[in-house]
Each structure stands twice: as structure tokens, then as C-alpha cells.
C-alpha positions, 0 to 999 in steps of 0.5 A, spaced: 543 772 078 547 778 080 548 784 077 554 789 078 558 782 080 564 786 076 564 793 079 564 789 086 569 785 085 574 793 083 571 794 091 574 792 096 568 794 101 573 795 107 577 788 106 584 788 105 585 795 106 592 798 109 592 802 116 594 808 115 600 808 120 603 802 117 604 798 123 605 803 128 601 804 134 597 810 136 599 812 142 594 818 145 594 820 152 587 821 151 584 815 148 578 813 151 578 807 155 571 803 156 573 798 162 568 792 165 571 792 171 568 788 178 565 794 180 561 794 173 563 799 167 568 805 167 570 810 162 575 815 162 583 815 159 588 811 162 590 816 167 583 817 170 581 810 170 588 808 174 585 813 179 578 811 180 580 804 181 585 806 186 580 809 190 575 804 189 580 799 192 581 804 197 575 804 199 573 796 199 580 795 203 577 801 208 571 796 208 574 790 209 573 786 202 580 784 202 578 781 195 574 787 191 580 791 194 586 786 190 581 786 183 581 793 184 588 793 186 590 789 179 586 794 175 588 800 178 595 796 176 593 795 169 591 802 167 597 805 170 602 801 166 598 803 159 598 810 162 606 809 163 606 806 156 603 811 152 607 817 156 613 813 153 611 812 147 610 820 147 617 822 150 620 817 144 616 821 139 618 827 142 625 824 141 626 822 135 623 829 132 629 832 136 634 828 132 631 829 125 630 837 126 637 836 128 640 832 123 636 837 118 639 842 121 647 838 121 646 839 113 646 847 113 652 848 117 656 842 114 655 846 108 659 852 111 664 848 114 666 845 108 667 852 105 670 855 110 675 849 110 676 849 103 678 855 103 683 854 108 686 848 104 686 852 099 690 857 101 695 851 105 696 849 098 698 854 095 703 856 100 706 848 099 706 850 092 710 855 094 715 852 098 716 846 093 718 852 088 722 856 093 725 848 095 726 847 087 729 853 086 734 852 092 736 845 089 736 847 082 742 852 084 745 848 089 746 843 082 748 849 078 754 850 083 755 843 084 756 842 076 761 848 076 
């Protein structure tokens, strides 16, 4: 017979839990990569794994292991491409803060130039109005004198 079963069933016990990133990927540069290469295992971020394997496909093509060199190669290959990934996924990051700054900051100064036009307009009606009543005045005598 089992005991707790009801207060088990209220935790999840890390099933069914939600990322915290909803979806995104993390892209840090200096996440560290765990890579079982040909030459056995390796350790380090994109960028030194990208270097070491490219000296180590330097130093098989030096010795004449055509093979090694080109499995090397495929690595250094690999680990470049994640490192030119993540240095883009940085450069958006970076990019789309600007635009929210700037769209923060557009509110501000939008706010101003609506009140410095509506006092223009204001001021521009005004001397329409005033226009209209000189304009209605001139017409109201021209019919005065057309009546008489």
C-alpha cells in the first residue's frame, strides 16, 4: 500500500516543468562544450575547441595522416560554425535591446512634439478664425451695400 500517493501526485518531481526561456535558445559564448573527437575528449567553448582542432588537423597533415587531418578538419569545422552561430545570436540580442531602448525613448520625445504642434495648430486656428470673421465681415458689408 502506498502512503503519500495524494501529495505526490500535487508534484511534479521535475516532470512536465516549463523552460524558463519559453523556447528561446540560450546562446552563451562561454558555454562549455565536452567534444569526444578522434583524437580522444576535449573541453573548452566553441572558440578553443575550433583552434585546437585545427591544430591538430595541422599537425596530422604535417605528419601525413591525410584521414586524421580531414576528421580533424570536419571538427575544427563544426565547432567554428557554433562559434559563428552564437557570435550572431549576440549581435541580434544586441540589436533588438537598441530598438527597444529606442522605441522607450520615441514615446518621450513624441509626447513633446505633439504639444509643441498643438500649439501651433492652435495658434493657426485661431488666425483662420480670425480671417473667417474678417472675410464674413467684408461680405456682410458688401451685402449691406448691394441691398442699398
Amino acid at each position: 500500500m502506498r502512503h503519500n500517493q495524494g501529495q505526490n501526485q500535487k508534484r511534479s518531481r521535475g516532470r512536465g516543468r516549463r523552460n524558463s526561456n519559453h523556447g528561446q535558445t540560450n546562446f552563451n559564448r562561454n558555454t562549455t562544450f565536452d567534444s569526444n573527437g578522434p583524437d580522444g575528449r576535449l573541453r573548452g567553448n566553441a572558440l578553443q575547441l575550433y583552434e585546437k582542432y585545427t591544430a591538430l588537423a595541422h599537425d596530422a597533415n604535417a605528419a601525413g595522416e591525410r584521414i586524421s587531418a580531414e576528421a580533424l578538419a570536419q571538427f575544427a569545422d563544426h565547432y567554428y560554425r557554433i562559434h559563428q552561430t552564437i557570435l550572431q545570436a549576440a549581435d541580434q540580442h544586441r540589436r533588438n535591446q537598441e530598438e527597444r531602448q529606442q522605441q522607450n525613448r520615441k514615446p518621450e520625445s513624441a509626447a513633446s512634439e505633439t504639444s509643441e504642434k498643438s500649439a501651433d495648430d492652435v495658434q493657426a486656428a485661431e488666425l483662420q478664425d480670425e480671417e473667417a470673421a474678417e472675410t464674413g465681415a467684408q461680405t456682410a458689408a458688401e451685402a449691406d451695400e448691394a441691398v442699398a
